[in-house]
C-alpha positions in Angstrom: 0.0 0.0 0.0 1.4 3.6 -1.1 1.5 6.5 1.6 -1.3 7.9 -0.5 -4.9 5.7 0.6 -7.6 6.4 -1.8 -11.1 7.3 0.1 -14.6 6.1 -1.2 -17.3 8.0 0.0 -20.6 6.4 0.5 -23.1 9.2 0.9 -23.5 12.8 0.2 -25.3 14.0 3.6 -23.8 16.2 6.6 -21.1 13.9 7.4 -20.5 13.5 4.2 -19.5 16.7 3.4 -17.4 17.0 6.4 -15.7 13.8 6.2 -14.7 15.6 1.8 -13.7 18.7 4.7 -11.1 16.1 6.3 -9.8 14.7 3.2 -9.2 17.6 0.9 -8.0 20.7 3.7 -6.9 18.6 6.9 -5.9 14.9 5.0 -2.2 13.4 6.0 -1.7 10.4 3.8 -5.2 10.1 2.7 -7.0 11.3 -0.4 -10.8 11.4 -1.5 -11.1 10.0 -5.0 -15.0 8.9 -5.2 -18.5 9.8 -4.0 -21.6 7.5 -4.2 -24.7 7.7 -3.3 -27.8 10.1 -2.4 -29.3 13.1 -4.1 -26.1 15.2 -3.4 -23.4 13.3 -4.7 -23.2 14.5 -8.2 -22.9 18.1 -6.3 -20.5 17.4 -3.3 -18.1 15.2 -6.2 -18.1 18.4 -8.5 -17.5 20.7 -5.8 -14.3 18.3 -4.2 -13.1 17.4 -7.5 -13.5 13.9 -7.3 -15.5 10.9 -9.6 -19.3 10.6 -8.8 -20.1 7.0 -9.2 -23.5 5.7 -10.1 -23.6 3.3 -7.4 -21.8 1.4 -4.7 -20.8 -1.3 -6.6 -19.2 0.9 -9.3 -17.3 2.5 -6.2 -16.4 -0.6 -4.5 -14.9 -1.8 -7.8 -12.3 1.2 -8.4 -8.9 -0.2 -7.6 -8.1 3.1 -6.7 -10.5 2.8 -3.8 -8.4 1.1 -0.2 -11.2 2.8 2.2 -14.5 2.9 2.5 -15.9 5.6 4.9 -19.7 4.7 5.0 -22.0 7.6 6.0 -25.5 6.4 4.8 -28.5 6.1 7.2 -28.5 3.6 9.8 -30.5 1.3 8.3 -27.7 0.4 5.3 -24.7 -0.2 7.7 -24.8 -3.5 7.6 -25.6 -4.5 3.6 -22.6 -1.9 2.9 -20.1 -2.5 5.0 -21.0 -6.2 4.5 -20.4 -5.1 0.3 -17.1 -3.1 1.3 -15.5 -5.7 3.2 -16.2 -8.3 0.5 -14.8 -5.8 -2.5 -11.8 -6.2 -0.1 -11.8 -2.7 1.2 -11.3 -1.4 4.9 -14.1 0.0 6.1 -14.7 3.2 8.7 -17.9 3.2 9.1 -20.2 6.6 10.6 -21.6 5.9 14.3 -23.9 4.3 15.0 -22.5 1.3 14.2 -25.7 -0.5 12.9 -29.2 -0.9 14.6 -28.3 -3.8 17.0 -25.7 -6.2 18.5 -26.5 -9.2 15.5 -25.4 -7.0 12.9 -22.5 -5.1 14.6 -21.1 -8.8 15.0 -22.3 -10.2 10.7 -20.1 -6.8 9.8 -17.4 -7.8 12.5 -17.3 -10.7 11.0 -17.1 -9.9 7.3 -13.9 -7.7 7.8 -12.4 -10.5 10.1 -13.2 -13.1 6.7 -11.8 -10.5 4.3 -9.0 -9.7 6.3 -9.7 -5.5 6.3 -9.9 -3.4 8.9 -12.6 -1.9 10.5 -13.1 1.2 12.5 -16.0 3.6 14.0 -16.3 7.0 13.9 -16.4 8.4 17.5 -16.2 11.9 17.3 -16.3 12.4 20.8 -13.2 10.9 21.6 -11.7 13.4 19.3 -12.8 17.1 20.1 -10.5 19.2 21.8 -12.6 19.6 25.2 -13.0 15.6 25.5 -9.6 15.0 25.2 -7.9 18.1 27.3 -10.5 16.1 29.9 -9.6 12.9 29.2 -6.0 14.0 30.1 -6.7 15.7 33.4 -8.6 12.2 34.6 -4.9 10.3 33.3 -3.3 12.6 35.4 -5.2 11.8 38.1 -6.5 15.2 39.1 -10.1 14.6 39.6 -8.8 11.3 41.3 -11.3 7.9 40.6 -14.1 8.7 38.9 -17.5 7.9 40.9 -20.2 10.2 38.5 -20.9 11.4 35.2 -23.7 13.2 33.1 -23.0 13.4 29.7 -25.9 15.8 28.1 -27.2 16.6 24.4 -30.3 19.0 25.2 -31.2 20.7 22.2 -33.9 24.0 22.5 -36.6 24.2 20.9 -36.0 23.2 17.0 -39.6 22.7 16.2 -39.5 19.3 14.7 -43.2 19.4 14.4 -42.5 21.6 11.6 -39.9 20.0 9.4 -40.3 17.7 7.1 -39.6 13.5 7.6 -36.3 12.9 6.8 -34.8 9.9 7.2 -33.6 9.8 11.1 -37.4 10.2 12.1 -38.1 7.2 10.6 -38.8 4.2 13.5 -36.7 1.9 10.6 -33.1 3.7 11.6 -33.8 3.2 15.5 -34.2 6.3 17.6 -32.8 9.2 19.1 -30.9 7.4 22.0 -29.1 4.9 19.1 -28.3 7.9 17.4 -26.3 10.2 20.0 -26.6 7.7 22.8 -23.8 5.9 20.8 -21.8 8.7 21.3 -22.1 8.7 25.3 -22.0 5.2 25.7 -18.5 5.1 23.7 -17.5 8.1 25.6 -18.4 6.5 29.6 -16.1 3.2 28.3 -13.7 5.4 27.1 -13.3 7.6 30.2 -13.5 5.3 32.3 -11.9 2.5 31.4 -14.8 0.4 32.5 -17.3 -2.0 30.7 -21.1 -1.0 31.7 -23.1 -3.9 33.7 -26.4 -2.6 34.2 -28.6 -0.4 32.6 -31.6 1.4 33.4 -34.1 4.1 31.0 -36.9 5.9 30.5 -37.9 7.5 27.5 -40.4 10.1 26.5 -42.3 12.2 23.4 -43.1 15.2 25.3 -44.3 17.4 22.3 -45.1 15.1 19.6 -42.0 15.1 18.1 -41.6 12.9 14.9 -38.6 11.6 16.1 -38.8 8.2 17.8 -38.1 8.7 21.6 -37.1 12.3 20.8 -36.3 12.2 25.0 -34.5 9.8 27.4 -32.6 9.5 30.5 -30.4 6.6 31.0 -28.8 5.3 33.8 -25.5 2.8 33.4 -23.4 1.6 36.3 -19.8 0.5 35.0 -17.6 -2.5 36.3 -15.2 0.1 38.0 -18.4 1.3 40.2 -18.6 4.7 39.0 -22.7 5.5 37.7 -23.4 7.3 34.9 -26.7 9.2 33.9 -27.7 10.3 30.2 -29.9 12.9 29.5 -30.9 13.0 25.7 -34.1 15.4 24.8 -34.8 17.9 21.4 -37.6 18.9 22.9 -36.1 21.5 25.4 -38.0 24.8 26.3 -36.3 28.5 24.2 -34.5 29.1 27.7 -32.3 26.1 27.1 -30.4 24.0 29.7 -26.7 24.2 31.1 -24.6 26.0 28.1 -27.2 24.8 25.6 -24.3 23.2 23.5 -25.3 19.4 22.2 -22.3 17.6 24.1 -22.2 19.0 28.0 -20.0 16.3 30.2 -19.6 16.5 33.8 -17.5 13.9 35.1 -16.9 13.9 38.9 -13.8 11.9 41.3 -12.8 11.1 44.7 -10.9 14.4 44.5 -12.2 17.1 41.9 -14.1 17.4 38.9 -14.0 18.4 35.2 -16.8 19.6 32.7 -16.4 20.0 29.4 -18.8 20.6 26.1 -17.6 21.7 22.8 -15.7 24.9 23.4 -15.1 24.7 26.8 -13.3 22.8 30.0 -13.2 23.6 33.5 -11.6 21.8 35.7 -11.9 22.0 39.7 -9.6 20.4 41.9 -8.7 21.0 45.6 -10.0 23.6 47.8 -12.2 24.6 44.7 -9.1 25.6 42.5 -11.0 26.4 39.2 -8.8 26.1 35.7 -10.4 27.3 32.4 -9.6 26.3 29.2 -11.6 27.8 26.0 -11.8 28.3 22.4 -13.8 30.3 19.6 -17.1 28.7 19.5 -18.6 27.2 16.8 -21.4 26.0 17.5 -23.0 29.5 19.5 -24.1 31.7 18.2 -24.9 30.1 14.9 -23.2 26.7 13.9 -20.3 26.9 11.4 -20.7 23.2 9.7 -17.4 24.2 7.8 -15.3 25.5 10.7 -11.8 24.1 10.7 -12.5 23.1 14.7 -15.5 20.8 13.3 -13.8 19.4 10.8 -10.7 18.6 12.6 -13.0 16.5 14.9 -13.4 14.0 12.1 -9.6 14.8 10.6 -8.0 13.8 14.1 -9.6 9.8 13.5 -9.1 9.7 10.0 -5.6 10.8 9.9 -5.3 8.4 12.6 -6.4 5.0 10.6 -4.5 6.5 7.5 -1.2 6.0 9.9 -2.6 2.6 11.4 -3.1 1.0 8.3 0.5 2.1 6.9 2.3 1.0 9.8 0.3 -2.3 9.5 -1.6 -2.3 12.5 -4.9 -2.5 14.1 -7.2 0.7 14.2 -7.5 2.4 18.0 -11.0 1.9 17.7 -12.4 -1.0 16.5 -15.2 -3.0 15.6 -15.9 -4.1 19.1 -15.7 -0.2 20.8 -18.6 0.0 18.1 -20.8 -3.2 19.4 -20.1 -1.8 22.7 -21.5 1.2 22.2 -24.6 -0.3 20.4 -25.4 -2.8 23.1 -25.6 0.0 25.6 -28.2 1.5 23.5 -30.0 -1.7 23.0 -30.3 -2.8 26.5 -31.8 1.0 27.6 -34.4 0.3 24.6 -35.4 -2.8 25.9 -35.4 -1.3 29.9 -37.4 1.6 28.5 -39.9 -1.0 26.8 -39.9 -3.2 29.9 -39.6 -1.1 32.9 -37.0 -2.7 34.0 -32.9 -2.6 34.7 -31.4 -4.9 32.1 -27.7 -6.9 32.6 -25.0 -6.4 30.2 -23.5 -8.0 28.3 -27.0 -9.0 26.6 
């Protein structure tokens, strides 16, 4: 394999566009060569420069072509990374991994028969915030970790009023699959602990046309520390906490950190209080295009481009996916039930 890895693109959605961001302004060692898919793609491959292909096969068949990133809906993770895997292609495939545990482990499966790698995107572990965090916990100034509250509370967007598109359909899962995947990757991660228990609620307040459009989860992790997600879009105008869509507080035996996606504050001590903040640019409008955005999604693919030329293993692989996704299954089947479910399923 050359130092140059050809990228396929499979979709032409919001990702889509971002992940064409990471490869053409923020790529080292990778390239973007082909777009397929969705009503965009003959736009988004004009405006990077790259071949629009008709289909996925076409894609899957370009020689030129040693990654797939897959950033469909839900609902097509498993037919294409099953597709890629088989055209011999590594695959990185968008969170969430699929819709459940039996096809995170039939696409696990295909890469481990076609010999490819495999990773999932987990943005989270890559902003700036989470990771100046995750480097105070190492250093052990918060000291064990006991709680955390990871939050995505989004005001008022009046999804009454916009039209079905395809996450609102009960067919690609619901909101907790969606960014729950995030936070469940994120408490593993943090941590260093496997969840064992797992307890929900879910909610449609307002009559959202999003399935489950609220929820509030409760995990407790191997290493004892207990962690509560609260998921909602159907917040009041007034907001909630800094009214970003990733707030994190993650509290020890001897301080604490927050963090959400321009900001980190960490509190140790006698309440010694240390700051650390960037530009937003998320508040007061988003910026989809800001370099900060797209470096979120640059940092992990720059970082399989160098795995897969020194010949080794992504840093997050196929099972950090599954784990994520079985998280998010057991709270759908607590919140269906009533009643704590035991992990693994």
């Amino acid at each position: 394999m050359t130092n140059d890895i050809g990228f396929g693109l499979l979709g032409s959605g919001n990702m889509a566009r971002v992940y064409g961001d990471a490869l053409t302004t923020q790529s080292k060692g990778g390239r973007l060569v082909a777009i397929a898919l969705g009503s965009r793609a003959p736009a988004l491959a004009a405006e990077f420069g790259v071949a629009m292909e008709p289909t996925a096969e076409a894609l899957l068949s370009r020689k030129d072509v040693n990654v797939v990133v897959i950033a469909t809906p839900h609902s097509t993770h498993l037919a294409l990374a099953t597709a890629a895997a088989d055209a011999g292609k590594h695959v990185y495939l968008e969170k969430p991994m699929a819709l459940n545990v039996a096809e995170c482990d039939a696409i696990i499966e295909a890469c481990r028969r076609n010999h490819v790698q495999l990773t999932i995107a987990k943005q989270t572990r890559h902003f700036e915030m989470s990771m100046r965090a995750k480097e105070y916990i190492e250093q052990g100034l918060i000291g064990d970790i006991l709680f955390l509250r990871p939050m995505s509370l989004t005001p008022s967007r009046g999804f009454k009023n916009v039209p079905q598109s395809w996450p609102m359909k009960p067919s690609e899962g619901n909101a907790f699959l969606d960014w729950g995947s995030h936070a469940c990757d994120a408490l593993r991660w943090f941590t260093g602990a496997e969840p064992v228990r797992v307890y929900a609620d879910y909610d449609n307040f307002t009559g959202s046309p999003i399935p489950s459009p609220t929820a509030l989860v409760q995990i407790r992790m191997s290493n004892r520390a207990i962690a509560q997600i609260m998921l909602s879009s159907e917040i009041g105008p007034s907001g909630f906490g800094t009214q970003r869509n990733n707030q994190y507080h993650i509290i020890g035996t001897k301080g604490s950190v927050f963090w959400d996606l321009d900001r980190v504050e960490l509190w140790t001590g006698a309440r010694e209080r240390k700051i650390w903040e960037l530009p937003s640019w998320t508040l007061p409008d988003f910026k989809p295009r800001d370099p900060r955005r797209i470096g979120n999604t640059s940092r992990q693919v720059n970082g399989f481009v160098e795995d897969l030329l020194a010949g080794r293993g992504p840093k997050i692989t196929g099972a950090d996916g599954r784990a994520a996704i079985a998280m998010t299954q057991a709270a759908r089947r607590s919140a269906e039930t009533g009643l704590a479910v035991a992990l693994p399923l």
